[in-house]
C-alpha atoms as an extended CHARMM CRD file, in Angstrom:
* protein
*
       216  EXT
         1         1  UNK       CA              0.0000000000        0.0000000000        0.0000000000  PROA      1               0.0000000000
         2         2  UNK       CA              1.4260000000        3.7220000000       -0.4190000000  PROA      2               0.0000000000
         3         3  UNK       CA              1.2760000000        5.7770000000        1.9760000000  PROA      3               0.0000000000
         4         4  UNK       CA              0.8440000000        9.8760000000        1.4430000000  PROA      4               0.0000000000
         5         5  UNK       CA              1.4230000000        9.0700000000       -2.4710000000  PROA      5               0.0000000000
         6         6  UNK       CA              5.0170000000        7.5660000000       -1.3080000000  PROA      6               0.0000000000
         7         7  UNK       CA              5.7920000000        3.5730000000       -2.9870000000  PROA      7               0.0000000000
         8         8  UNK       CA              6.8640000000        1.6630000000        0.2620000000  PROA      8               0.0000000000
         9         9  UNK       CA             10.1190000000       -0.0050000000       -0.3260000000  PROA      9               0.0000000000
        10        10  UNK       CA              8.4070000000       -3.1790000000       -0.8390000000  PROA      10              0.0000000000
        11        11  UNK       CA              6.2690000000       -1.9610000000       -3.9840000000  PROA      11              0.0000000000
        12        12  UNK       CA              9.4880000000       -0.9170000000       -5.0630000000  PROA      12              0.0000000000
        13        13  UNK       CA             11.6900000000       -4.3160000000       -4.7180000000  PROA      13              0.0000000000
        14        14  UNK       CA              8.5200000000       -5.9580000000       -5.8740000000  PROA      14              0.0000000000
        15        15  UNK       CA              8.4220000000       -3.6640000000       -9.0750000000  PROA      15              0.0000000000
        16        16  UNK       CA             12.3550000000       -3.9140000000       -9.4740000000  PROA      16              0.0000000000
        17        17  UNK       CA             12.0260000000       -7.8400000000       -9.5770000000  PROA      17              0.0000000000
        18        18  UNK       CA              9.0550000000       -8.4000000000      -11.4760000000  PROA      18              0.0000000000
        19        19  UNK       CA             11.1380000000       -5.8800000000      -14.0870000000  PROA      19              0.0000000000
        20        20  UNK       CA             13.8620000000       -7.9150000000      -13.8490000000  PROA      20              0.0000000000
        21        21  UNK       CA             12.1410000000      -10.9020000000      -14.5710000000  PROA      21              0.0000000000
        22        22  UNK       CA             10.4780000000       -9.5740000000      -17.5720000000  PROA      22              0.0000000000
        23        23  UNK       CA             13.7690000000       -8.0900000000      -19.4300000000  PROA      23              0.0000000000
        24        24  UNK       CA             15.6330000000      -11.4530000000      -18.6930000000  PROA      24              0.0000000000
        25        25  UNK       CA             18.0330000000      -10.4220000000      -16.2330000000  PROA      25              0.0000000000
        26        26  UNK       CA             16.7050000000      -13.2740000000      -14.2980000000  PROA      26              0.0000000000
        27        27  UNK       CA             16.1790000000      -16.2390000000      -16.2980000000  PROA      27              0.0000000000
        28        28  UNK       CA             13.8300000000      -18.8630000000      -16.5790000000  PROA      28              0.0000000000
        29        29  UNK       CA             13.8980000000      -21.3800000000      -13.8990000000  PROA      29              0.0000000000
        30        30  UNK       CA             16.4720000000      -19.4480000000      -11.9590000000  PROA      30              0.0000000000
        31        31  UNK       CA             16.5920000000      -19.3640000000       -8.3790000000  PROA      31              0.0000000000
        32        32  UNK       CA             16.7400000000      -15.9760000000       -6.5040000000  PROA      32              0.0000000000
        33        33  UNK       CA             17.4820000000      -15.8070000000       -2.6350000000  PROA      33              0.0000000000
        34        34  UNK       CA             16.8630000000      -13.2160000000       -0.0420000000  PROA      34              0.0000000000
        35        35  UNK       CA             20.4770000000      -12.5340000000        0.4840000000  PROA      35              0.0000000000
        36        36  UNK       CA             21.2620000000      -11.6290000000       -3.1220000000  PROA      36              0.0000000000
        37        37  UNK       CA             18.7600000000       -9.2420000000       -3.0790000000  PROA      37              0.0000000000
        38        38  UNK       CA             18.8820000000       -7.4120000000        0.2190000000  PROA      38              0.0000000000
        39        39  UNK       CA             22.6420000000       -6.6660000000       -1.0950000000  PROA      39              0.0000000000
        40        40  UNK       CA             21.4850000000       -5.8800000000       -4.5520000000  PROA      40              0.0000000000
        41        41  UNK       CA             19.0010000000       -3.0210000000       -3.7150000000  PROA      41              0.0000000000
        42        42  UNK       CA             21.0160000000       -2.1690000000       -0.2320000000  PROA      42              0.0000000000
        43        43  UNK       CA             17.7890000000       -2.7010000000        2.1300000000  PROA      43              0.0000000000
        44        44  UNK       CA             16.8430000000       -4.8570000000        5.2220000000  PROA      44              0.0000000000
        45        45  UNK       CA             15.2630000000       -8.4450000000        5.1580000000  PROA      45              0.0000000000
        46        46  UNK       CA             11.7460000000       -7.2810000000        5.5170000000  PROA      46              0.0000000000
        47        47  UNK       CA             11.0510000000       -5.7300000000        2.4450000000  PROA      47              0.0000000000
        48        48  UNK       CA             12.5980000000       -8.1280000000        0.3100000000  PROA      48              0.0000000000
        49        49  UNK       CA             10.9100000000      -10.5800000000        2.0700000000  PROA      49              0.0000000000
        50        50  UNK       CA              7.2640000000       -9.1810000000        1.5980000000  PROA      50              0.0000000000
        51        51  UNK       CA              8.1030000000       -8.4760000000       -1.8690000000  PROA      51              0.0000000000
        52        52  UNK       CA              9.1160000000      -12.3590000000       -2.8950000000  PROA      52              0.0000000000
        53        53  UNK       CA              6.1420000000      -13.3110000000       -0.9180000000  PROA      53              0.0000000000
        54        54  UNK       CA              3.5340000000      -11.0200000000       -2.8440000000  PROA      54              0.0000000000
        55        55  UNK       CA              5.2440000000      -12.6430000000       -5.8100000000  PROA      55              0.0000000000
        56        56  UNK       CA              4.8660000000      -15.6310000000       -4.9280000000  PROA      56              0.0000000000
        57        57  UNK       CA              1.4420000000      -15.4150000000       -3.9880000000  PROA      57              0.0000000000
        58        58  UNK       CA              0.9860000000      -13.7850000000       -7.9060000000  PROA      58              0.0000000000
        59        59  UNK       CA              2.5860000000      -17.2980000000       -9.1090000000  PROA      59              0.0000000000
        60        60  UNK       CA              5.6970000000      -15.0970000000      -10.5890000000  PROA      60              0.0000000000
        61        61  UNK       CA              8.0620000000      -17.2410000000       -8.1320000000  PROA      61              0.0000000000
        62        62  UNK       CA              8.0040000000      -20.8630000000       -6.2550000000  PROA      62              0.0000000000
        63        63  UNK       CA              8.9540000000      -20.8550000000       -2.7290000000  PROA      63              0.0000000000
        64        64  UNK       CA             11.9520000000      -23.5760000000       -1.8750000000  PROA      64              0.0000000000
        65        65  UNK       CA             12.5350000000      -23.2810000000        1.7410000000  PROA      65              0.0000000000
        66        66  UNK       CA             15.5820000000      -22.7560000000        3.0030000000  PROA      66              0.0000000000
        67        67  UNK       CA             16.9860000000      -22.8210000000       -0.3850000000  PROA      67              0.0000000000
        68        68  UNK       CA             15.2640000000      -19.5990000000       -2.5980000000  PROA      68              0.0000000000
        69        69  UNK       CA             12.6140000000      -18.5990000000       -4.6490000000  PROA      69              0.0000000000
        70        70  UNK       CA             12.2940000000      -20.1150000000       -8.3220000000  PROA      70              0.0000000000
        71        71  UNK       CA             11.0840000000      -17.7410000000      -11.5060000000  PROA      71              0.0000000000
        72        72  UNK       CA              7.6970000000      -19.8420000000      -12.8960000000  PROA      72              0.0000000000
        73        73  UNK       CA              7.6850000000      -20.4040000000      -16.5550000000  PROA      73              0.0000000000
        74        74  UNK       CA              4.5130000000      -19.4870000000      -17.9300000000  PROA      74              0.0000000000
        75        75  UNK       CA              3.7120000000      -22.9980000000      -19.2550000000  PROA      75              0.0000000000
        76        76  UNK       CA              1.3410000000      -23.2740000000      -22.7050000000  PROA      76              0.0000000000
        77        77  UNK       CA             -1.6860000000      -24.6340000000      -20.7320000000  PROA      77              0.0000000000
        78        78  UNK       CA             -1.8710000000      -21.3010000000      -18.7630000000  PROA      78              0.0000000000
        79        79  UNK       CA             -1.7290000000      -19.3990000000      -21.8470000000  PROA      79              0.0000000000
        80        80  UNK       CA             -4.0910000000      -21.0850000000      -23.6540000000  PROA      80              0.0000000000
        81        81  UNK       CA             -6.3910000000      -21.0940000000      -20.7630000000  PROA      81              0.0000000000
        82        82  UNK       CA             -5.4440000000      -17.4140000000      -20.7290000000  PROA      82              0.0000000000
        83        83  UNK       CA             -5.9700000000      -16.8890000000      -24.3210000000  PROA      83              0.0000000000
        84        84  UNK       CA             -9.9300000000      -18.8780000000      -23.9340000000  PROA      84              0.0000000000
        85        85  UNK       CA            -10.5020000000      -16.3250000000      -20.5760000000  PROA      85              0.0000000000
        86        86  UNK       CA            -10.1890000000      -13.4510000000      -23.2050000000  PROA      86              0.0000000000
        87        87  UNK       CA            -11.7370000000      -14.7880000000      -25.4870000000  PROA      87              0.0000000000
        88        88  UNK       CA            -14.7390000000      -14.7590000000      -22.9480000000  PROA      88              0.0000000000
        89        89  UNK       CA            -14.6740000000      -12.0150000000      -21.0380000000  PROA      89              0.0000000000
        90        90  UNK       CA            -13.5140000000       -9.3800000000      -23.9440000000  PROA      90              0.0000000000
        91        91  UNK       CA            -16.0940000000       -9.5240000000      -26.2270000000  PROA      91              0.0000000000
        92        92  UNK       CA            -18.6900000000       -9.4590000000      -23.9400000000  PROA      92              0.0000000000
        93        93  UNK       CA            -17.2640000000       -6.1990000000      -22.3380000000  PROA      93              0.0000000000
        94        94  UNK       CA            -16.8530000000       -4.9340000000      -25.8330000000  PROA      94              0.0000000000
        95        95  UNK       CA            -20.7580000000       -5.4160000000      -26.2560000000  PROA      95              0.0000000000
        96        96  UNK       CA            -21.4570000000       -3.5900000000      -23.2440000000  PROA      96              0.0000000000
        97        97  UNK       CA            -19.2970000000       -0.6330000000      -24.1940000000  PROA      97              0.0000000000
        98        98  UNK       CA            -20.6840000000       -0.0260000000      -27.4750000000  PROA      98              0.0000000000
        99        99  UNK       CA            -24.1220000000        0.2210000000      -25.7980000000  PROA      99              0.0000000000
       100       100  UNK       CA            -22.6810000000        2.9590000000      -23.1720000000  PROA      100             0.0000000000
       101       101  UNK       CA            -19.6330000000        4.6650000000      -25.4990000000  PROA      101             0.0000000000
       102       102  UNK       CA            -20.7920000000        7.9060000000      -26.6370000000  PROA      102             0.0000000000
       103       103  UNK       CA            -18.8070000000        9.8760000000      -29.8900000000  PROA      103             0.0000000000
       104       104  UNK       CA            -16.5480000000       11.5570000000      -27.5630000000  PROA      104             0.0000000000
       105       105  UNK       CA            -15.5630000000        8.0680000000      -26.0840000000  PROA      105             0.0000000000
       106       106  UNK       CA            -15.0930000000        6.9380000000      -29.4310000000  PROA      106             0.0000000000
       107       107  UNK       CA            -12.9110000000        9.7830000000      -30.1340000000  PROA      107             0.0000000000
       108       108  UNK       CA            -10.8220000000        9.6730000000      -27.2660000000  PROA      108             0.0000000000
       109       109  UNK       CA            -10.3610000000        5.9870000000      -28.0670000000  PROA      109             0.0000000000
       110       110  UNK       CA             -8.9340000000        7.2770000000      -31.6650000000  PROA      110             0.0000000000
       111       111  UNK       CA             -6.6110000000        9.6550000000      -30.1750000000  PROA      111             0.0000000000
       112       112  UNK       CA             -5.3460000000        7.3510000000      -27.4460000000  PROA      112             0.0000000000
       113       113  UNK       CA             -4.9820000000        4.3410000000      -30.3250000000  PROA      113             0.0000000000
       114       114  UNK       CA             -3.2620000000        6.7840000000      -32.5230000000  PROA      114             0.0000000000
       115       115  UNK       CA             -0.6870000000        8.1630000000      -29.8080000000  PROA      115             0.0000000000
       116       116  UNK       CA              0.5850000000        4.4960000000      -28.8580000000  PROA      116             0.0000000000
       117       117  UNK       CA              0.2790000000        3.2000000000      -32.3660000000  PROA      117             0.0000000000
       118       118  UNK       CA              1.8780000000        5.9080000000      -34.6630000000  PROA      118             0.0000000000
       119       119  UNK       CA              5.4090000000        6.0440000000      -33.8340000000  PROA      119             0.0000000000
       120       120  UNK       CA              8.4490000000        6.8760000000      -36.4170000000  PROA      120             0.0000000000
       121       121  UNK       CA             10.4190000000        4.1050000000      -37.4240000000  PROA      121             0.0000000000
       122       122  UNK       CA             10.8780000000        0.5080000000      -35.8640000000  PROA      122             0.0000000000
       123       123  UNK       CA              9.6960000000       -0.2240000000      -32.6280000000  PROA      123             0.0000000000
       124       124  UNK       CA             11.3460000000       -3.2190000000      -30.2440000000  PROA      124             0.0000000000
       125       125  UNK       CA              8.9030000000       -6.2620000000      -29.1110000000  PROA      125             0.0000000000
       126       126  UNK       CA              8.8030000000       -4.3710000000      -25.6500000000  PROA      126             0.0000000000
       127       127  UNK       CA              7.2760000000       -1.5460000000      -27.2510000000  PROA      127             0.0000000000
       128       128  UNK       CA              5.0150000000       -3.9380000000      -29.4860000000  PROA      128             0.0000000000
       129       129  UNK       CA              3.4170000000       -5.6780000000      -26.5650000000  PROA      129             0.0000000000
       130       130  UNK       CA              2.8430000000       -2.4530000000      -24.2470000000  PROA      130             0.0000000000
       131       131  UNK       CA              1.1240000000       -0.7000000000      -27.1330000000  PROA      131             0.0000000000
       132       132  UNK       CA             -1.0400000000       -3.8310000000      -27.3850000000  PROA      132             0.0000000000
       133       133  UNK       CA             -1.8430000000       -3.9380000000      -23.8290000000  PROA      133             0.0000000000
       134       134  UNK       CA             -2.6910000000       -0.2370000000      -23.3280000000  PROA      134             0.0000000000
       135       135  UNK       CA             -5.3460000000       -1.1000000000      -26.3390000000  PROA      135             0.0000000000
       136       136  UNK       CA             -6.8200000000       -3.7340000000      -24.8920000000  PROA      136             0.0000000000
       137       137  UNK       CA             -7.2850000000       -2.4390000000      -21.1520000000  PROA      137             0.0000000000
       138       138  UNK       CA             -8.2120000000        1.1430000000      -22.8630000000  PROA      138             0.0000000000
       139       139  UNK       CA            -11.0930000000       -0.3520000000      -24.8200000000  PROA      139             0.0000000000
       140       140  UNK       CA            -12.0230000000       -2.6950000000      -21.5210000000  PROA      140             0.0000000000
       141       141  UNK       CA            -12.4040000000        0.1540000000      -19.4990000000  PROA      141             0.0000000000
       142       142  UNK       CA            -15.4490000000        1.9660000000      -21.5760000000  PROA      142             0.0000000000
       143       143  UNK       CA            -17.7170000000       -1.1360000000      -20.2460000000  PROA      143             0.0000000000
       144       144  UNK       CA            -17.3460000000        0.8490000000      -16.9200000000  PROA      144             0.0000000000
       145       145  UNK       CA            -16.6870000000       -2.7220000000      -15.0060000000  PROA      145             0.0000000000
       146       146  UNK       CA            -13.8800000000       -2.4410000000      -12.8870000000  PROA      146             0.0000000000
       147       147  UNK       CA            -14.0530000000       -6.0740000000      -11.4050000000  PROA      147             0.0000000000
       148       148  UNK       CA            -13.8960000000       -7.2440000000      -15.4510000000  PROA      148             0.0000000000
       149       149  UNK       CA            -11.1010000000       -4.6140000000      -15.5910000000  PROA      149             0.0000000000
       150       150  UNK       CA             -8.6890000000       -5.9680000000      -13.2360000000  PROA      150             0.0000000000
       151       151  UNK       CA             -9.3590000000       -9.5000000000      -13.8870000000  PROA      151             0.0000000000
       152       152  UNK       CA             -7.9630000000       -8.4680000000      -18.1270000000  PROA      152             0.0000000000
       153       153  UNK       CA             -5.8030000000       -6.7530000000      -16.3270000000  PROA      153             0.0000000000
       154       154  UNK       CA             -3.6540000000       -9.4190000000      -14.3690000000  PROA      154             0.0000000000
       155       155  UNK       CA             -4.4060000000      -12.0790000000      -17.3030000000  PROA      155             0.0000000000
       156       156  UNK       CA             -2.3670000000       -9.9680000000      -19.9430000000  PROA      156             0.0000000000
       157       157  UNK       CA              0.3570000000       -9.4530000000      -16.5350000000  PROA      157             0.0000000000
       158       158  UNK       CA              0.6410000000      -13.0680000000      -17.2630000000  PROA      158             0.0000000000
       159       159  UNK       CA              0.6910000000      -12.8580000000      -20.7340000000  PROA      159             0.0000000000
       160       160  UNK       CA              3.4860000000       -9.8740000000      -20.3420000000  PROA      160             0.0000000000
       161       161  UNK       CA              5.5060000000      -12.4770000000      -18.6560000000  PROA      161             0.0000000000
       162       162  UNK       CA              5.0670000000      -15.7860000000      -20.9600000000  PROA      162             0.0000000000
       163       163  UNK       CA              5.8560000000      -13.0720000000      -24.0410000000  PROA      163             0.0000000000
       164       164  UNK       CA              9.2480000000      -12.0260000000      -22.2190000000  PROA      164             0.0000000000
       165       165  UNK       CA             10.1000000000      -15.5490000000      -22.0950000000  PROA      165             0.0000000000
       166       166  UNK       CA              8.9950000000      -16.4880000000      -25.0820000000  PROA      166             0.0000000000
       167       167  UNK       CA             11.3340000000      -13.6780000000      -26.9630000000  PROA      167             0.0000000000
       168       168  UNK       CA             14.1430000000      -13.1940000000      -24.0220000000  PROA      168             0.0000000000
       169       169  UNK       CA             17.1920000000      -13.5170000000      -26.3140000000  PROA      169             0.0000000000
       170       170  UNK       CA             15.2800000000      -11.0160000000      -29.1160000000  PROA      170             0.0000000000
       171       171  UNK       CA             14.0220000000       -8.4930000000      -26.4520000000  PROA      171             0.0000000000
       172       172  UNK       CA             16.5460000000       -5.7130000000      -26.9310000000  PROA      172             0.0000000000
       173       173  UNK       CA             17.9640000000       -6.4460000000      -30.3220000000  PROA      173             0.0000000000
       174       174  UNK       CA             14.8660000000       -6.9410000000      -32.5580000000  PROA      174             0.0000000000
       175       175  UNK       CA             12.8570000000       -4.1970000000      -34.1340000000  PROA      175             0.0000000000
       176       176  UNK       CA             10.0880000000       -3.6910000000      -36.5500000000  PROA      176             0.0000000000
       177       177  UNK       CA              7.1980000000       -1.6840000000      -38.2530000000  PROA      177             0.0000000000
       178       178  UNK       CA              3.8880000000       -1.1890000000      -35.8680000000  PROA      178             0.0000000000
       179       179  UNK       CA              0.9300000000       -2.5760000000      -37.4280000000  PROA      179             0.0000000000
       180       180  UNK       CA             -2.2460000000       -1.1120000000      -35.5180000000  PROA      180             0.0000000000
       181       181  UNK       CA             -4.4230000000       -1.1690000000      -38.3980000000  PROA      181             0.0000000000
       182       182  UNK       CA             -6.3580000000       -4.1050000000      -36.7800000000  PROA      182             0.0000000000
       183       183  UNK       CA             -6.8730000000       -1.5210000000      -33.7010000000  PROA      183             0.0000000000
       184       184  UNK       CA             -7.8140000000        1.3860000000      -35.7970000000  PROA      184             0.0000000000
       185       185  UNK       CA            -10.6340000000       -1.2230000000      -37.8430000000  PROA      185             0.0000000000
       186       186  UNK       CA            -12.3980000000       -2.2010000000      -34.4370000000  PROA      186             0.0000000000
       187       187  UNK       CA            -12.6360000000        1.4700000000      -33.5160000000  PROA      187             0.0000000000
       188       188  UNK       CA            -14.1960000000        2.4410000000      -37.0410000000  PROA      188             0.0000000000
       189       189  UNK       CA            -16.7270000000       -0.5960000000      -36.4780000000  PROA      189             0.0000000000
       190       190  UNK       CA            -17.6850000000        0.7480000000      -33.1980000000  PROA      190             0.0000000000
       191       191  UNK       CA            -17.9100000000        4.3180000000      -34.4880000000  PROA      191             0.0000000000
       192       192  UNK       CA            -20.5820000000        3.2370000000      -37.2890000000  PROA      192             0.0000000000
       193       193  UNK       CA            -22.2850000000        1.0710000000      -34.4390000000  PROA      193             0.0000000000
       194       194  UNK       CA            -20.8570000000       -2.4700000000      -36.2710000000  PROA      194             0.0000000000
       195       195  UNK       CA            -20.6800000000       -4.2660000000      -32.8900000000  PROA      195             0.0000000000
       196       196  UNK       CA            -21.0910000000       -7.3480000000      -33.4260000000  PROA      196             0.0000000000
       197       197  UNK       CA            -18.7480000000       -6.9280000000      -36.1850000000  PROA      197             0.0000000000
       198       198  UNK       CA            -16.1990000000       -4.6850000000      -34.2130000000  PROA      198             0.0000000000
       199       199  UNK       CA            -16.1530000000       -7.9220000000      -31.6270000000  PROA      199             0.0000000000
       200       200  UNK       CA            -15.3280000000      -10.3720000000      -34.5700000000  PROA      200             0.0000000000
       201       201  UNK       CA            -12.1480000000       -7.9640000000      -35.2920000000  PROA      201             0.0000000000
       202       202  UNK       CA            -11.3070000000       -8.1560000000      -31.0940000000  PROA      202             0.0000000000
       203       203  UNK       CA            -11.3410000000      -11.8500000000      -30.7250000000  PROA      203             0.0000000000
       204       204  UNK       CA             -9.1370000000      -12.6060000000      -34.2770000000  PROA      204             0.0000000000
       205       205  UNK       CA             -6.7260000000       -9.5440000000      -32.4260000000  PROA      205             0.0000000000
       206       206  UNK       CA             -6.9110000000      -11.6250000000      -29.2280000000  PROA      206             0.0000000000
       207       207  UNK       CA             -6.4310000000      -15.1500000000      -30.9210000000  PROA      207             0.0000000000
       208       208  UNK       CA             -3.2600000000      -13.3180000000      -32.5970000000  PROA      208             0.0000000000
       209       209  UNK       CA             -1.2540000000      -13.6800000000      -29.6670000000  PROA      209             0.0000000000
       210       210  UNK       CA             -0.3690000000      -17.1150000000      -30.1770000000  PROA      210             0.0000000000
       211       211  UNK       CA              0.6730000000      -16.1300000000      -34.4170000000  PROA      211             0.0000000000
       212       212  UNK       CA              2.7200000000      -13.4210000000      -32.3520000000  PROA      212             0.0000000000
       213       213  UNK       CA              4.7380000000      -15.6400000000      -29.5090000000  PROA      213             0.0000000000
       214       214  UNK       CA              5.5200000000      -18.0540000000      -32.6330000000  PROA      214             0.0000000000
       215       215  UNK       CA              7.2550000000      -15.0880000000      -34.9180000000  PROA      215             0.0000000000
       216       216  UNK       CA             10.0570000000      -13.1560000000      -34.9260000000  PROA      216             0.0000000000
């Protein structure tokens, strides 16, 4: 929890691990201790402590007592499970927003789309996934759901994770074009009240994840 706007030195650790883990400065499988840490960020036991815990309870890390905490790979059963969770719950929120979204929402989701999406040059798969994300959780939130919110919110926190593995040796050397055109279509479906349509476009963008972990 923060307290007076300040990140406790546990959100911090916790933030500076789960990081860490994403941009393969841990690898997979690799064990992590308390010790290591507490001299890595210069801190005391407790904080380090809480923060493995938190991610352990998140299923980032597996708890070996007395011996350290293992990074979990994010095996394909989880992300297909992941990947049929979407496929559920984000359509049907998409339904619901395109009852409630008005033309400034649909506006706002243009210029938001447009600002992550259009970007000069070549782009690294870091940048690739976060734009996708921000999309996805961006067009979740004009359901108005915050429960549904949360739970897309931690699946693609998974999927952020099985995607850094997945591309670990490629993360900072490999760049390319941004395609957002997909993006940009559902938006013009929704702004000419194709729903149903607009929904068809979503789950083929959320189904793409799996043509995505396979390339590059």
């Amino acid at each position: 929890m923060q307290k007076n706007g300040k990140v406790s030195l546990k959100e911090q650790i916790y933030t500076q691990v789960l990081n860490d883990i994403i941009e393969g400065v841990y690898k997979q499988s690799e064990i992590l201790n308390e010790k290591q840490l507490i001299e890595k960020y210069g801190v005391s036991k407790s904080p380090v402590r809480d923060a493995l815990i938190e991610l352990c309870k998140e299923g980032v890390l597996y708890s070996h007592p007395r011996y350290g905490y293992e990074i979990v790979t994010v095996n394909e059963k989880e992300i297909d499970d992941i990947i049929s969770f979407r496929l559920m719950l984000e359509p049907q929120c998409l339904r619901q927003a395109g009852r409630l979204m008005g033309e400034r929402d649909i506006n706002e989701l243009k210029d938001f789309t447009n600002a992550n999406c259009r970007m000069e040059g070549k782009i690294s798969i870091w940048q690739h996934w976060e734009n996708n994300k921000l999309f996805h959780l961006k067009l979740n939130s004009y359901c108005r759901n915050g429960y549904c919110y949360k739970a897309l919110e931690n699946s693609l926190n998974v999927l952020t994770r099985a995607y850094a593995q997945n591309h670990w040796e490629r993360w900072k050397t490999t760049y390319f074009d941004l395609d957002c055109e997909e993006h940009l279509e559902i938006i013009r479906l929704l702004e000419v009240g194709k729903i149903e349509e607009a929904v068809k476009g979503l789950e083929d963008d959320i189904r793409g994840f799996r043509r995505v972990m396979e390339s590059y």
